[in-house]
N, C-alpha and C positions, 0 to 999 in steps of 0.2 A: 241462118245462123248455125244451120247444124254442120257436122264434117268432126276428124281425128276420129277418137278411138268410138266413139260410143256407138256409131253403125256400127263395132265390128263386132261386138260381143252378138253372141247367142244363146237364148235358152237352154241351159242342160239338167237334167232331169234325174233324179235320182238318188240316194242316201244308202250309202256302205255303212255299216255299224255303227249306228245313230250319228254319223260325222258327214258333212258332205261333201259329195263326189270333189274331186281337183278340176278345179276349171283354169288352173293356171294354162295351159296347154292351150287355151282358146284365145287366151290373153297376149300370148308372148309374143305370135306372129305382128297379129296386131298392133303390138307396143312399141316392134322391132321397126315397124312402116312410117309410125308416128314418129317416132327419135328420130330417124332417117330425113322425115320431111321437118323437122325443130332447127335438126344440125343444115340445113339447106336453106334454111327462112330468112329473105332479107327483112329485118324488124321495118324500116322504115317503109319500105314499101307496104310491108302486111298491117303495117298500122292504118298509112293513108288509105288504103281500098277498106279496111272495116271504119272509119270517118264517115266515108264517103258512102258508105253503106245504110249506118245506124241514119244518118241525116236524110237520104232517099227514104227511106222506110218512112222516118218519122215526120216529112216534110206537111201531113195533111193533119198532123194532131194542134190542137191550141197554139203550144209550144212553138213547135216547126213554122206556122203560118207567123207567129207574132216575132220570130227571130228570121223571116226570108230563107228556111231551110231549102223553098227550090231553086234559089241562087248560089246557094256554094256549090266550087267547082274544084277546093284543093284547103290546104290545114290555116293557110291564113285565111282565107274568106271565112272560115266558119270561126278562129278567132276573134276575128274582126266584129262578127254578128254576136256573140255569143259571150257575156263577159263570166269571171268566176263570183260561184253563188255557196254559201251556206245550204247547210240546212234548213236551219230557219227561214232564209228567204224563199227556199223550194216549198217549206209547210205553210208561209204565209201567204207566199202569192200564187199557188199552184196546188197544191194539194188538200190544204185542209177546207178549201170552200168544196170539195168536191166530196172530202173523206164520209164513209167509206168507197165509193164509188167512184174509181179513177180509171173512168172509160173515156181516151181517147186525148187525156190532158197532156202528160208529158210524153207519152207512148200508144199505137195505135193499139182498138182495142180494150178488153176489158184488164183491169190487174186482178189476179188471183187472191195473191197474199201479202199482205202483210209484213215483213221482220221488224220485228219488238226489239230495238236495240238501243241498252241503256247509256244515256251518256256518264263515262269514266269522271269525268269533272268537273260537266256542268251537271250532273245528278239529272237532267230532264230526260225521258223516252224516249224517244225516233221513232218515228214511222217507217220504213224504206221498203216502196215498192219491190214484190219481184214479181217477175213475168214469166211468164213461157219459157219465152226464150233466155232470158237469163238463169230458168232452172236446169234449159239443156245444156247451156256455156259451164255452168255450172261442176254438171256431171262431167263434160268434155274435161274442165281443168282435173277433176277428182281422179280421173282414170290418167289423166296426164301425170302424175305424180307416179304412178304404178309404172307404167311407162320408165322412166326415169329410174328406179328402183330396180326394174328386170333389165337396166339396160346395164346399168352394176352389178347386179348377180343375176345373173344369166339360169343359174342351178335353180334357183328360189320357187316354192309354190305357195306363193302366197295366198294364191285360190284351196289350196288344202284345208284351211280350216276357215274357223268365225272371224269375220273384221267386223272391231269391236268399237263403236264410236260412243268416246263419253262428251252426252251432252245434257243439256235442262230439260227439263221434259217437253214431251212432243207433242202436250196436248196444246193444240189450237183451237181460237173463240172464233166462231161464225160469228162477223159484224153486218154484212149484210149478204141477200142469196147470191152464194156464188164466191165471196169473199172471207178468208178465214185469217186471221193474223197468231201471232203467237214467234216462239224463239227458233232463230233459223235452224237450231236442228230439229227443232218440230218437223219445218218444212219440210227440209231435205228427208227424214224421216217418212211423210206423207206420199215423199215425190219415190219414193225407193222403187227402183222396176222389179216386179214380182217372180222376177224366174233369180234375180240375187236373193229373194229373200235367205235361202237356205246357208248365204255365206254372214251373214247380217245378225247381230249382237247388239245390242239385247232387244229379247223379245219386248211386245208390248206394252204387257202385263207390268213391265218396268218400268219402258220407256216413259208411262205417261206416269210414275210417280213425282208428283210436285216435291214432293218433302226432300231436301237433298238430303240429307242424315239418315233417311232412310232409306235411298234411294244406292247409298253408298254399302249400307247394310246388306239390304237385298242383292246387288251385284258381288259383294263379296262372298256371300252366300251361295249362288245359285250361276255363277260364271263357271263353265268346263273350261277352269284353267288350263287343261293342257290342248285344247283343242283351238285355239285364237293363235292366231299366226300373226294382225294387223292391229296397233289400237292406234287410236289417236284423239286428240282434244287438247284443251290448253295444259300446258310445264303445272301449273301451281294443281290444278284439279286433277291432274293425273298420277302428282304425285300422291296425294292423299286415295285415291282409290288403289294404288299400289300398296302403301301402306297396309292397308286396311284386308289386300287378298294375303300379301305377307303375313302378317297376323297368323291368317285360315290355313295358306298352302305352305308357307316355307320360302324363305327369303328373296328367290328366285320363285314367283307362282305362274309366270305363265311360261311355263318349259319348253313351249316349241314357238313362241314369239319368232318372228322373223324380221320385223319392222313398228317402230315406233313413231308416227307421223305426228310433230308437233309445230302448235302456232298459235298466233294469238296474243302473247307475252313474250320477253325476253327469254330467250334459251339459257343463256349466263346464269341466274342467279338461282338455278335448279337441274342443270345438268349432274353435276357432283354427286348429288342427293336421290337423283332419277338410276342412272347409271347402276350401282350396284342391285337394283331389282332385277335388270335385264340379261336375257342368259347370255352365254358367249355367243357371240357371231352376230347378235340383235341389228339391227340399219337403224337408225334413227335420220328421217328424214326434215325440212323445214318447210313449214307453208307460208304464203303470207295471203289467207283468207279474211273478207270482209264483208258485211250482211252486204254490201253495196256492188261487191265483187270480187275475182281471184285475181289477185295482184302476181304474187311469183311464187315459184319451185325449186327448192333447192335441186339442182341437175348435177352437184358436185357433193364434196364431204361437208363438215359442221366447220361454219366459221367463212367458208368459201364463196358468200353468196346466193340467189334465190333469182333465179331465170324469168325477167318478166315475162309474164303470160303475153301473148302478143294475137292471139287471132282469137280467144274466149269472151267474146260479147263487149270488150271493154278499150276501149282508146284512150291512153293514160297522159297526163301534163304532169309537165314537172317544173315548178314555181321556185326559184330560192327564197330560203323562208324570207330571208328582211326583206323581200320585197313583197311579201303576201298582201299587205296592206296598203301599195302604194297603189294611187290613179291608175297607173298602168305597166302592171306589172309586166317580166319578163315571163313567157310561157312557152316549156321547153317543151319535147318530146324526142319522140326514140332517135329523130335524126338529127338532135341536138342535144342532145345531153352530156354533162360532161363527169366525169370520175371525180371524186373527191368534193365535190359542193355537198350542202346542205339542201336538201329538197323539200317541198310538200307536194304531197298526192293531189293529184288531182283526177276525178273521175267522169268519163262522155260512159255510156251506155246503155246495153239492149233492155235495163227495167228503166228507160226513160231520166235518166240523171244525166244531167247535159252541164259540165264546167262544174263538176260541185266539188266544192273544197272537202274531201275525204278528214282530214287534221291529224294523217300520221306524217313523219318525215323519212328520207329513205335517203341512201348515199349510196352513190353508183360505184361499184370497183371495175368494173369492163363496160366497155359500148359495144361490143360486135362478139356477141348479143349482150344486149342491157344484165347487167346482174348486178344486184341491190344487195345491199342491207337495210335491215327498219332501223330507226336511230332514236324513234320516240314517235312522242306526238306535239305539234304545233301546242298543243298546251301546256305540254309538259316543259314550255322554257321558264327556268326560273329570275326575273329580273327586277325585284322588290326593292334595288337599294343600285340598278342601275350593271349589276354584275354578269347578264346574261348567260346563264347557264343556261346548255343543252342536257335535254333527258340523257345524251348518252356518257357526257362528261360527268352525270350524277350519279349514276349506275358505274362507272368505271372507276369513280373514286370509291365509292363503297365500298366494292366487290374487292376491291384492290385492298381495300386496307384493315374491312376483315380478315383477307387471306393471311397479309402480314400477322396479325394475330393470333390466327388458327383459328376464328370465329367464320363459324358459320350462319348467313343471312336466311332465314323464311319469308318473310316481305319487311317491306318497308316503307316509308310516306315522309316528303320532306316538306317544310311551308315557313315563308315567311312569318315573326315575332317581330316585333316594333315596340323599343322604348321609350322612357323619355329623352332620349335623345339619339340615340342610335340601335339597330336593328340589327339580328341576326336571322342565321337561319336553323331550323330544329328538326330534328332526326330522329322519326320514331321508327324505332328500329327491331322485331320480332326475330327471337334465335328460338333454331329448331328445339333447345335443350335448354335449362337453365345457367347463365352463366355469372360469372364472378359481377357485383354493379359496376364495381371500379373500374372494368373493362369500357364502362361507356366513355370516361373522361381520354381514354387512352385513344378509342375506337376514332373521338370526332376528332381529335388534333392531329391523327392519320388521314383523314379525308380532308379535312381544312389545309393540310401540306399540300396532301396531293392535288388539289384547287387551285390552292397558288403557280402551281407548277404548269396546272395545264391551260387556267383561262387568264390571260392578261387584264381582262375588266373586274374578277373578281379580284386577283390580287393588288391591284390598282385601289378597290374600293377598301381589302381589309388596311392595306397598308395607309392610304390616305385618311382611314380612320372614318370614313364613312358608317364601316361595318364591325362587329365583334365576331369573334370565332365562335365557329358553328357547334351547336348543342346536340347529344345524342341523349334521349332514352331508350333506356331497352326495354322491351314490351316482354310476360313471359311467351312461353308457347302457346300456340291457339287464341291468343288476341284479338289478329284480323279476324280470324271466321267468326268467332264473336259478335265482332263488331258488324260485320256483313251479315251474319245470320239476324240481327238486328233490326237490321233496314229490309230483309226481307231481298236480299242479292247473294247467298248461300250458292255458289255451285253454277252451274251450266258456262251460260257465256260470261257471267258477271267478273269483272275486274277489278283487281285489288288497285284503286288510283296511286300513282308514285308519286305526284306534285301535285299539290294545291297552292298556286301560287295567292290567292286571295287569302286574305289573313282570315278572315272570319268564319269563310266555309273551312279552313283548315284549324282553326280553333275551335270548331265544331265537331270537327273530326278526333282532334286530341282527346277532346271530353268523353265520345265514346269510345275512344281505345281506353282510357283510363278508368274508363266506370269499373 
């Protein structure tokens, strides 16, 4: 599973005035080879030979023997064998009789660690194996992004200072000898090769603060702003740690920033807000990582799409969502995919995940090569009254109709309300600033327009009188974290949920935004 850039890095030694050395210079050639062999990649091919690979490997574990992995010979046979699974049916019928101890189950071998990954909607933990090999695929996509980055500015040394990753803290729990679980930037943190440490932010002494409020403190404190050339982490937690260096350094605090890698969340509804911290010339790049895998790269500008990863551990399906559910569904990949559908993720791979329904959606804008956008998550469709809203028509009515306003959005959370006789939907909605209340009545009949316009089922439902027009309140500043510091989800990889389609757990959620 190894191969790209990460044989090509070497050890370099040494620290110029407490800053260290430039290892761009080691990188570039390297990055220059990998772009070269991206732009030559037939996807379909490079997919079927890593299938055909992950399935060899794995054909003597539980898994392999109990789905005939030494009988596939091409991408339908292993469809054929293999149907799409949950998570849950992965923890019920494969991992948790074994947990902590997943030698041999879904992947040859012992599993190392762990990632601790919350679910955004159903509130329950994840387990997800990673392996060996998916923490080299790993690193492979991570230097893949740099890659991409030097292949656009060419001048750049991004090796010249600290790359600065905000994440949860890195400490991890020994569950049994040999196995440690904890938040994937723990991991990655763990797995760090010790000749980068000297480019690598923040020290430890930080990294493993649990406390995020203090954690936020501490890095504001104690970061050589002008020395970070690289940060990256999720839009909503980056901006608050930006904030908070602004504060300390001055509007603009990290002065020689060269690049800001983001993902995880919508870029939309924090670019605006992100943006004016960043000095002139800054890159902002897009990832689409996931504790379970690296999905894509942006290889172009914002807005342009994110380059499936195509040879990093991972063989992707691509589902349309209404048929997620059916008997037998359709199941795409890279040599069938088509531009403009609605997709769900599907993920085969080296930590032993074999057809597992990932639950984001993505929408293809090119095939040759695959390049995505995330659109949401399979949960995140709203259809309490029959109206099927997509995450992304929820986000684009918003976003749109605060602009109209001149309101600016910090998060937000929408959920079905049911009356005695007909149902709406409710709109709690968090501005950076305090603003005028009467803006909310203004705010929802802007996004209730812009619904009618874009989904023919809801406005089918408002006009047929199924439904009432949608309610906003406005939350003051600092609300969500509030509410997240509550539950004990403050910071790292945790997620602010945008839809709670169930009324009850979203009625539960109003009650602590409103405490």
């Amino acid at each position: 599973m190894r191969g790209g850039l990460e044989g090509g890095l070497r050890p370099l030694r040494g620290v110029r005035g407490g800053a260290p050395v430039d290892g761009t210079f080691v990188l570039r050639a390297v990055a220059a080879a990998r772009v070269r062999r991206l732009l030559r990649m037939d996807p379909a091919a490079e997919q079927r030979r890593l299938l055909l690979r992950l399935v060899q490997h794995a054909a003597g574990t539980r898994f392999g023997q109990a789905h005939g992995f030494a009988a596939v010979r091409d991408v339908a046979d292993y469809q054929a064998r293999v149907p799409l699974r949950r998570y849950e049916d992965f923890w019920r019928d494969c991992w948790q009789p074994a947990y902590p101890r997943l030698r041999g189950v879904t992947w040859p071998g012992a599993v190392p660690y762990l990632a601790l990954s919350s679910g955004t909607t159903s509130g329950t933990t994840k387990y997800i194996p990673v392996t060996r090999d998916m923490l080299r695929a790993n690193r492979g996509a991570a230097l893949d992004v740099l890659a991409w980055h030097l292949h656009h500015h060419p001048r750049s040394r991004i090796f010249g200072g600290l790359s600065f990753m905000l994440g949860g803290s890195t400490a991890l729990d020994e569950v049994a000898p040999g196995v440690r679980q904890g938040d994937l930037s723990g991991i990655a943190a763990a797995e760090v090769p010790g000749f980068l440490s000297p480019w690598s932010w923040p020290p430890r002494a930080i990294a493993l603060e649990a406390d995020w409020d203090r954690k936020l403190d501490l890095l504001a404190e104690r970061t050589p702003a002008a020395s970070v050339r690289m940060l990256s982490g999720t839009p909503s937690w980056l901006l608050v740690l930006l904030e908070r260096l602004a504060a300390r350094h001055g509007r603009q605090p990290l002065s020689g920033l060269e690049l800001l890698i983001h993902g995880g969340v919508a870029w939309a509804p924090y670019r605006d807000r992100i943006l004016p911290f960043l000095p002139p010339g800054c890159a902002t790049r897009e990832v689409y990582p996931a504790s379970e895998g690296f999905c894509g790269i942006a290889d172009r500008g914002d807005g342009e799409g994110m380059r499936l990863t195509l040879d990093r551990g991972v063989f992707w399906e691509f589902v349309p969502v209404a048929e997620l559910d059916a008997p037998s569904p359709t199941r795409h990949w890279a040599a069938t995919v088509e531009a403009g559908v609605e997709y769900a993720v599907v993920v085969t791979s080296c930590a032993g995940l074999w057809s597992y329904v990932l639950g984001d959606t993505v929408r293809f804008l090119d095939r040759a090569p695959p390049r995505l956008l995330v659109t949401g998550r399979t949960s995140y469709f709203l259809s309490a009254f029959g109206e099927h809203l997509s995450g992304e028509e929820i986000e684009r009515a918003l976003l749109d109709g605060a602009r109209a306003l001149g309101l600016a959005v910090a998060e937000y959370l929408v959920g079905p309300v049911f009356g005695a006789v007909r149902g709406h939907h409710r709109w709690l909605v968090e501005t950076p600033v305090p603003v005028d209340p009467a803006l909310a009545g203004r705010l929802a009949a802007a996004l209730d327009a812009a619904l009618l316009r874009a989904n023919d089922d809801y406005a089918a439902h408002r006009r047929g009188g199924q439904m009432d027009a949608a309610e906003v309140v406005l939350l003051p500043p600092g609300a969500f974290a509030a509410w997240m510091r509550a539950q004990g989800k403050l910071g790292g990889q945790h997620k602010v949920p945008r839809v709670l389609a169930d009324p009850q757990r979203f009625a539960a959620a109003e009650r602590g935004l409103l405490a």
